[in-house]
N, C-alpha and C positions, 0 to 999 in steps of 0.2 A: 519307743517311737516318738512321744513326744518332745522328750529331751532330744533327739537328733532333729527335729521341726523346727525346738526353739535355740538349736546352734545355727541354722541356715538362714534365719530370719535374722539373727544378729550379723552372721556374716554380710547380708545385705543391704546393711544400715549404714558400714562406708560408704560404699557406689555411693546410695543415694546421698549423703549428706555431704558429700564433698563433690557430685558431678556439678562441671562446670556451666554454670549458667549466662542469660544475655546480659547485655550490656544495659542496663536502667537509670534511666535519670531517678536521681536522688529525690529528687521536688518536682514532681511533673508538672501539675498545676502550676507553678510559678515557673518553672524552667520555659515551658510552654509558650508562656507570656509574654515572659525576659524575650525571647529568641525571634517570635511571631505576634510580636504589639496589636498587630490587627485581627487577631483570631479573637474565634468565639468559643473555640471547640476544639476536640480529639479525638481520633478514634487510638487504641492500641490493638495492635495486633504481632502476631509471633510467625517468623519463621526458619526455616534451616534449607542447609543444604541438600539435605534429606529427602526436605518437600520438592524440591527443584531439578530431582536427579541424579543425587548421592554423590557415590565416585566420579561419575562424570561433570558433573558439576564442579567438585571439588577440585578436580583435574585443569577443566577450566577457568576458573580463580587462578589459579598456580599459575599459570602459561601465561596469565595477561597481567599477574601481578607480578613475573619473574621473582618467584621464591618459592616453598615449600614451607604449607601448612605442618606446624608442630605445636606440642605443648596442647595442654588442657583445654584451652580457650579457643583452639583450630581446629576441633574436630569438626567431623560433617556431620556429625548430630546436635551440634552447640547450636538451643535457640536465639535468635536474634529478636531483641525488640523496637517496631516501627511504631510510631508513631503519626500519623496522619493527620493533617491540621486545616481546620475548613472554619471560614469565615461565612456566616451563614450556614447553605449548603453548597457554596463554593471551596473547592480546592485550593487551596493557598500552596501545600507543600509538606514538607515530611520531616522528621528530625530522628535521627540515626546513628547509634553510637557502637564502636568496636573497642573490645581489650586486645593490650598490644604490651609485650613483653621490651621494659626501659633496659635503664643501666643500672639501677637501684630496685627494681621493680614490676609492678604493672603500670602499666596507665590507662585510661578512658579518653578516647576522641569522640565528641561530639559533631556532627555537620547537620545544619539546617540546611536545607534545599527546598528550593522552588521547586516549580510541577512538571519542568523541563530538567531538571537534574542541574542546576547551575547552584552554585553554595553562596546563601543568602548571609550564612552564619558559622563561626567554627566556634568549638568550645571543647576546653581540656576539663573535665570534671574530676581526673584523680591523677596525680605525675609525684611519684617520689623521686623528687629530686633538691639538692641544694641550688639549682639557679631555676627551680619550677614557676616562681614569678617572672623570669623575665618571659618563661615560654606562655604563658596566662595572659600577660599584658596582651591588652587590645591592641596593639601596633605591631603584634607580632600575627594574630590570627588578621588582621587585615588583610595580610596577604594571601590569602585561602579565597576570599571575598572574590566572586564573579568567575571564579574555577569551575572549568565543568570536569569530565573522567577523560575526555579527549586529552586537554592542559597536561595527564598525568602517564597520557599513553606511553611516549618513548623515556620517561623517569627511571633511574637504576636504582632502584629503591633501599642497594646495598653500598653505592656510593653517592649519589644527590644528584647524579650530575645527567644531563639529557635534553634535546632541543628545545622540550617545550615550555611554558610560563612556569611551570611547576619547579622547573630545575633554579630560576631564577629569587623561586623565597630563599629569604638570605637569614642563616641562622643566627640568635639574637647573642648568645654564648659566643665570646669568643676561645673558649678553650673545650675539647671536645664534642663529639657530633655521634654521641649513641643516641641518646636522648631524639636529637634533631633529627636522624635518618630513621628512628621508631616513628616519631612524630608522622614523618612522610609515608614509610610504610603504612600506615594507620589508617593514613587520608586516603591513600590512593586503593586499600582494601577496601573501604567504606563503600569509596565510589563504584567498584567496580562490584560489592554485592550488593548494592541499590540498585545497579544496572542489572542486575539479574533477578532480582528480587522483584523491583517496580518496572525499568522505563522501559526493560527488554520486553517484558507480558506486552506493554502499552504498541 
């Protein structure tokens, strides 16, 4: 009986040590800082789609992001980590990062956001890629700057192309666009589980 205990318990020790977990800033404390100059504070907190409705939830992410959740990192159980950022006891805004399947890889998109959902701040924290500095360069996430999830509504997030501000970031690579249409995927998943996570509750 024991021995059959302690094969089930080892069986159990992949799940755990490989389920996929949220997206975390590497240096909070400084990440924090870097992104929201004027803070004082943080709060962290965790959520999923789970918490919010499950399949149905997850159904509607799909529909508004035109694609299907896959892979490790899109289930409706994967926690997400929010960050909440308050100057005083003022709300300043939020900093929110998604994994997102490159060309080479994963990557990590970062968005700071104000308290209306508008993007104060972008930040790639991990991109294996050979041209991943030009996509890091500050002149390339500018263009994210004053975006809100509306900018990203009619975006084809599997070709680029769509009427609104969003379709017009212009990618900094000129050869190949996996990279760049993950990139966009990324942003506009971001925004659209902030919108259900924070600005929809609000």
């Amino acid at each position: 009986m024991l021995r059959r205990l302690l094969f089930m318990i080892m069986g159990l020790i992949p799940v755990v040590a490989f389920a996929a977990t949220g997206c975390d800033l590497n240096d909070p404390d400084a990440d924090v800082k870097r992104l929201f100059p004027q803070s004082t504070g943080y709060k962290t907190s965790y959520m999923s789609l789970t918490k919010i409705g499950g399949k149905t939830a997850l159904a509607e992410v799909e529909k508004r992001l035109g694609d299907k959740f896959t892979g490790l990192y899109e289930q409706v159980d994967v926690p997400y980590t929010l960050y909440t950022i308050y100057k005083g006891k003022s709300l300043l805004g939020y900093i929110h990062g998604v994994n997102q399947k490159g060309e080479y890889g994963g990557l990590q998109v970062f968005l700071a956001l104000d308290a209306k959902g508008t993007i104060s701040a972008f930040y790639i924290q991990k991109l294996s890629s050979k041209q991943g500095a030009k996509y890091k360069n500050a002149s390339f996430g500018a263009q994210f700057k004053g975006l809100q999830l509306a900018d990203f509504a009619t975006l084809n997030i599997k070709t680029g192309s769509g009427s609104g501000k969003a379709a017009a970031i212009k990618n900094p690579v000129s050869k190949g666009s996996v990279d760049f249409l993950a990139i966009l995927r990324a942003v506009k998943k971001n925004l659209i589980l902030m919108d259900m996570f924070v600005y929809h509750k609000k």
